[in-house]
N, C-alpha and C positions, 0 to 999 in steps of 0.2 A: 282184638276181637272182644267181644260183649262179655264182661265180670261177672253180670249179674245173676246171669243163667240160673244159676245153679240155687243161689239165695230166692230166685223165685218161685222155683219148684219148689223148694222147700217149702213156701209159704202156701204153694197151691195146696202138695200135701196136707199140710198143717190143717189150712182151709177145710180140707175134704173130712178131715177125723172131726173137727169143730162140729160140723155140719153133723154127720153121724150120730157123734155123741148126744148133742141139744135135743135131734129130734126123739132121742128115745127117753129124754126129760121133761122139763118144766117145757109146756109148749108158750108162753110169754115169753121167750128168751126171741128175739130179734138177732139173726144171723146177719141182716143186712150190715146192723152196724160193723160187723167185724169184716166190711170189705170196703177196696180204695174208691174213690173218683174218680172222675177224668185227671184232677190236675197231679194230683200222685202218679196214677199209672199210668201219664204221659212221662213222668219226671225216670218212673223206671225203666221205662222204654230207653229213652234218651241216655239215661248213663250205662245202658246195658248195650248201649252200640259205640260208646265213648270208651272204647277198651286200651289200651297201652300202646297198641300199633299206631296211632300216634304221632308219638313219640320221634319215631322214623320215620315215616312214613315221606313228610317231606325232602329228605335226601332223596328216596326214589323217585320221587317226581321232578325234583331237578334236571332228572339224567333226560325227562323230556320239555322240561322250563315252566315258563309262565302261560302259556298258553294251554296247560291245565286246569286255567279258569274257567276255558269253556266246557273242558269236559267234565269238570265239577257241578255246571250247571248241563248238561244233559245228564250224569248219572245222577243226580236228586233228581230228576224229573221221573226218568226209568224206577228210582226208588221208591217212589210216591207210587203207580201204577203197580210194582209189586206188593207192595204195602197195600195198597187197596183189597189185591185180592184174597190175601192172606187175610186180612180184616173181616173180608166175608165169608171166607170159607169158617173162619174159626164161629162166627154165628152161626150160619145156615147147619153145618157140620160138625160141632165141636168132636174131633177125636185128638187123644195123646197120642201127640209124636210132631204135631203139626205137618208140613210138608210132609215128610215118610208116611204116614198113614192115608195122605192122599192121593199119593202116586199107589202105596196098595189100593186101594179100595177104588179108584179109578181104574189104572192100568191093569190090574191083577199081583198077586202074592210077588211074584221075582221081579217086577221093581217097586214091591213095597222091599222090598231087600238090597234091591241095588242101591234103591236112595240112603235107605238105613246106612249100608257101608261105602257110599260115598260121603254121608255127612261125618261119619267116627274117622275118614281119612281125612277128612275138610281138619276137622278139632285139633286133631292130634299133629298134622303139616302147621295149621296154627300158631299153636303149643311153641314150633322149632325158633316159628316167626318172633313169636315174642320172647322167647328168651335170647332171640339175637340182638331183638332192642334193647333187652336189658344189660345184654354186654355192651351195648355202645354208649349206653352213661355210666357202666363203670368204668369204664375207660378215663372218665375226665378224675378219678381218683387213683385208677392205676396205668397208666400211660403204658403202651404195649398191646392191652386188649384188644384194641382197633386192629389189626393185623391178623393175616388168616390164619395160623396155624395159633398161637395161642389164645386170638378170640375162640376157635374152633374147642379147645380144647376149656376155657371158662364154659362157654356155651354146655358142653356136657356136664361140668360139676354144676354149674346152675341147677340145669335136668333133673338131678339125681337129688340134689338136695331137697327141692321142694318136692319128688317123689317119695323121699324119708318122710318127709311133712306129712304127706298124706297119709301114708301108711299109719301115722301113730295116728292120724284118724280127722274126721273130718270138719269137727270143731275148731280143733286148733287154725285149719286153715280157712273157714271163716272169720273168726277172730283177724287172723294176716289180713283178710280180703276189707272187713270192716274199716280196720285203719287204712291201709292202702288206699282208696275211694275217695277218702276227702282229701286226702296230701296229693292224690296224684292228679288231683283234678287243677288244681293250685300254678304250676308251672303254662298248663294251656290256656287256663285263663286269662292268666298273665300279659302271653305275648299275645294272644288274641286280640284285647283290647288295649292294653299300652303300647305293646308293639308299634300301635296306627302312627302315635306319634312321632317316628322316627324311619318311618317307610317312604323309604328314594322310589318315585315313579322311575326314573330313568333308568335306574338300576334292573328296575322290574322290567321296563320293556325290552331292555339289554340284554335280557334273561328268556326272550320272548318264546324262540324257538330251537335248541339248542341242537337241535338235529338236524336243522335246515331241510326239511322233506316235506312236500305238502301238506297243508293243514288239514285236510278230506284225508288223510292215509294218519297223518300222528296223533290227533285226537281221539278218534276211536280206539286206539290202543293203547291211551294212556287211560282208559274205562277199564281196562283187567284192574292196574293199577290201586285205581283213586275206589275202584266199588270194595276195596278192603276197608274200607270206611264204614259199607253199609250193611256188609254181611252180619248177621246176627238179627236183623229185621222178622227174621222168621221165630224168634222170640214169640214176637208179641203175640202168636195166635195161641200160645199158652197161657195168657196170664186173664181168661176169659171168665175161668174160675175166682179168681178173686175179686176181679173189676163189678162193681157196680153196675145194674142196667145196662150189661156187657152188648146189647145188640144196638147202641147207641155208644158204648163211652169205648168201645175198643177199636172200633175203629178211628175217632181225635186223640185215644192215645197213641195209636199206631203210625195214625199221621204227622200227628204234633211229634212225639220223638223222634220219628226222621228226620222234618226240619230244624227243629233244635240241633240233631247232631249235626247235619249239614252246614247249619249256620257256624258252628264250634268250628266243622274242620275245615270249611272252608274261609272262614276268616286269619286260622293261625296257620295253616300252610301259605297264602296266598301273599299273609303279610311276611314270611320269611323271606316267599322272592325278593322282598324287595327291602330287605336288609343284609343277605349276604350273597352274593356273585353266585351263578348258579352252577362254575368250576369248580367254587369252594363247597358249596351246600352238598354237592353229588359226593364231596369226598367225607362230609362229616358222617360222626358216629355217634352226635349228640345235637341234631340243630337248633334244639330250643334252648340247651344251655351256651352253646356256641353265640345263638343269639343275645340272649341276656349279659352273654361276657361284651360284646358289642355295645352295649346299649346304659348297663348299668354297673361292672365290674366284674372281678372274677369270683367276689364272696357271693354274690347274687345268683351268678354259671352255677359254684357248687350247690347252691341250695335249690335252683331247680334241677339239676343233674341226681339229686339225692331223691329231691319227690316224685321224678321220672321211674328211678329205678326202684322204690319202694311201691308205684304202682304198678309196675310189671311183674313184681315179685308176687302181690296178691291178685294181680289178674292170674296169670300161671300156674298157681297153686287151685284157683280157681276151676280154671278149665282142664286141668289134669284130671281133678276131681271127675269134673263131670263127662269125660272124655272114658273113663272106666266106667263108672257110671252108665255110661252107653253102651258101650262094649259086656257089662253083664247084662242090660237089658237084653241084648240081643240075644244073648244065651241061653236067657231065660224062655225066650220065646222061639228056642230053637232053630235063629237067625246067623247064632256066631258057633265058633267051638268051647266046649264046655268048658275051658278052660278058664274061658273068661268070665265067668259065672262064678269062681271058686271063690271063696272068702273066708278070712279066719273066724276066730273064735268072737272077734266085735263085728264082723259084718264088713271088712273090709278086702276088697277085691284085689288083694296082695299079688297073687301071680298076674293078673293082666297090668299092676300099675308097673311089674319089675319087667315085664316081655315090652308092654309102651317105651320103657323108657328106654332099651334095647335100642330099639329100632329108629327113635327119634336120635337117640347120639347116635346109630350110625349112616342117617339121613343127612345130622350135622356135618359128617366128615363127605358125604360125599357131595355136597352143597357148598363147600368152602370157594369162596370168592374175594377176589384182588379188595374188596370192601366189603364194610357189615350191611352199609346200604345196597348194594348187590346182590349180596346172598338174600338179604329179606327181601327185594324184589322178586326172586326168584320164585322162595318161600309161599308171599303170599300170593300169587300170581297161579298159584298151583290149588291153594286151599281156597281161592274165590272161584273158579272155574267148575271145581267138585261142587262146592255150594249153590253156583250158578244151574246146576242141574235141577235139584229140588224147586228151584223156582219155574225152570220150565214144565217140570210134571205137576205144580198145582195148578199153572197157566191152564194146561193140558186138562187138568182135572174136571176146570170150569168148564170150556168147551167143550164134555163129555158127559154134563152133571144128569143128562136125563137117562143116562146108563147106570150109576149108580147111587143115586141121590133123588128120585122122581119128586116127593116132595118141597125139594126148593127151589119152585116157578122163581124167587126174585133172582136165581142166579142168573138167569137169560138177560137181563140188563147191564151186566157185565163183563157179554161174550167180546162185544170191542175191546174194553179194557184188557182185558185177560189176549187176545189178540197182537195187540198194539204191545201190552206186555212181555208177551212168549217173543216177536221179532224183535223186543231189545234185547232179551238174553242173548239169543239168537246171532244177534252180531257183538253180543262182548266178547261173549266165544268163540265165534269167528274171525275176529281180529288176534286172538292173543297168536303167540309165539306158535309155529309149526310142531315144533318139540313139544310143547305143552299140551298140542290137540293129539299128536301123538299118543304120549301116557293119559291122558283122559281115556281115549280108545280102549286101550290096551288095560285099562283100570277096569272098563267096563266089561269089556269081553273077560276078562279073570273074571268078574261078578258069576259067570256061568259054569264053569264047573264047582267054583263054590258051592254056589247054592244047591247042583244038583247034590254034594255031599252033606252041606248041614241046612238044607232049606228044607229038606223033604217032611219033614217032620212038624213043620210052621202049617203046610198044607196039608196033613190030616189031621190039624187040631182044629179047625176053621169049617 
């Protein structure tokens, strides 16, 4: 999932004080210069959806083969059309929260709240994801990890360690996230484009369907899958604040870093089919160094297995961050329990990072699967479908915009999009697992007595 998050609120923040300050100064001071372009906050876009999941990612799509190429090319398509709309919303509309504040201001206050605690459950199921991938490259340095009960039990001390991280505070785990970024990018690059060199078509085709079950019934389902790729899209409508000529450059950054990232994951998942058997790839716990031990040795394995695992490290540290983060927001706005609100004496939201991390280790344990590519299957398959909701209430939003938005006539040119849109979510979500539409439900319907205990108070401040 996307790293960047968090380093770019920051910036937006930042942004906003800048802004403040100058104007009660020297008024020659030009504000402009202090914000990006298209081709930066295309660039931020792009590695802010190139998150660690990764990493693994390709083992799980093994378990459906190669003929995840096509549904790699219908979810960037579907991604593009979400990506539009969020492009326009964040003009026509700019509110903080992106999605969540448009499902409220659309639909009304409880599901500006449902989205809210659907996205803090999306983050934090995330969280579990990545730090499963991070035990499956430490694995190719301590052999054992791979396997459920002790991967299970790394997987928690991971947890808790980068929970310490945060706690002593939120610099430090910047700084982690800083380096992590360029080394972790290094290992997908790699097989991306050298990989080509050494890619068995036959292999790939061999690879093609491994489920043997119509292509109209496996491809759609391998979309829950492969759109953990793309979640985090919903970014870009925050970064409107900083961008340049945001009603022009936020939408080709919105765009352009979709296809960029599409391009990244679809070229290094695609060429892995077709350099390991797709019996072996389902079972690995490391495919891109498993790959590189193929291809260039085993010193070359550990040196991408090392800049895998030190990108998940700062991705994690990352989104834990910001995953509290959310959860005090909420509480601030009388959305969560106060609890989550609490913070010490530096401003750090200590009891929600130690009750997070509770509940993630013991999500770990009850997620334990025959493989780490399984269990992350499961993982992210849970936190794309949560996420998948905010996209259908902006969908929703647009084709409601003269309800609470009358101002923005140009949204009516995007009621198709936004349409065409809402039926892709539409069926990611209806294709995934029964069990999974299940607990979605059953998430949502909790959303109601919630709210009626800590929502009431959001609706007499409004």
């Amino acid at each position: 999932m996307p790293a960047l998050l968090t380093r770019l609120r920051t910036v937006i923040h930042s942004s906003r004080s800048i802004v403040k300050q100058r104007s009660r100064g020297s008024k020659g001071t030009h504000i402009r210069n202090r914000k990006v372009g298209p081709v930066l906050a295309t660039a931020l876009v792009a590695s802010n959806m190139i998150g660690s999941g990764i990493f693994l990612l390709p083992a799980t799509l093994a378990s459906v083969g190669s003929i995840t190429v096509i549904g790699w090319a219908i979810g960037t398509a579907g991604a593009v059309l979400i990506a539009l709309i969020l492009a326009k919303l964040s003009q026509v509309a700019p509110q903080p929260g992106g999605p969540c504040a448009y499902a409220g201001e659309a639909l009304g206050p409880y599901f500006g709240f449902q989205a809210n605690a659907l996205y803090w459950l999306s983050c934090w199921i995330g969280n579990i994801a990545i730090a499963v991938a991070a035990m499956g490259y430490l694995a190719s340095f301590a052999p054992g990890l791979d396997q459920p009960v002790p991967g299970a039990f790394a997987t928690i001390a991971f947890i808790w360690v980068l929970t310490a991280v945060n706690i002593l505070g939120p610099r430090l785990v910047c700084q982690l996230e800083s380096l992590a970024i360029v080394i972790g990018l290094v290992p997908i690059l790699l097989v991306a484009i050298g990989g080509w060199w050494y890619f068995d078509g036959r292999l790939f085709m061999a690879s093609w369907n491994v489920r043997h079950e119509p292509a109209m019934q496996v491809i759609p389902q391998s979309l829950v899958l492969l759109f953990w790729a793309f979640t985090g899209l919903e970014s870009a409508s925050v970064a409107s604040a900083v961008v340049e000529n945001p009603g022009r450059n936020v939408a080709i950054a919105t765009l352009g870093g979709v296809l960029i990232a599409a391009v990244v994951y679809i070229s290094s998942c695609t060429v892995l089919m077709g350099l390991i058997p797709a019996d072996q790839l389902v079972r690995s716990s490391a495919p891109f160094a498993d790959a590189v031990r193929l291809v260039w040795g085993p010193v070359a394995a550990g040196f991408i297995a090392l800049s895998a695992l030190t990108k998940a490290t700062g991705t994690l540290g990352g989104w834990i961050l910001l995953t509290a983060q959310t959860g005090k927001a909420g509480a601030d706005h009388g959305l969560f329990p106060g609890l989550f609100g609490r913070v010490d004496r530096y401003g750090v939201p200590t009891t929600s990072l130690l009750l997070m991390a509770a509940v993630m280790s013991a999500v770990v344990v009850a997620t334990i699967s025959p493989t780490l590519g399984e269990q992350f299957g499961e993982l992210i398959e849970v936190s794309v479908i949560f996420c998948m909701m905010l996209y259908v209430y902006a969908c929703i939003a647009v084709l409601l915009y003269p309800r609470w938005i009358a101002s923005a006539g140009s949204l009516a040119r995007y009621r198709p999009i936004a349409a065409v849109a809402l039926l892709f979510c539409l069926v990611v979500i209806g294709y995934a697992e029964p069990k999974l539409l299940l607990l979605t439900a059953a998430m949502m319907l909790l959303t109601l007595p919630v709210y009626w205990l800590f929502g009431r108070s959001w609706i007499r401040s409004i």
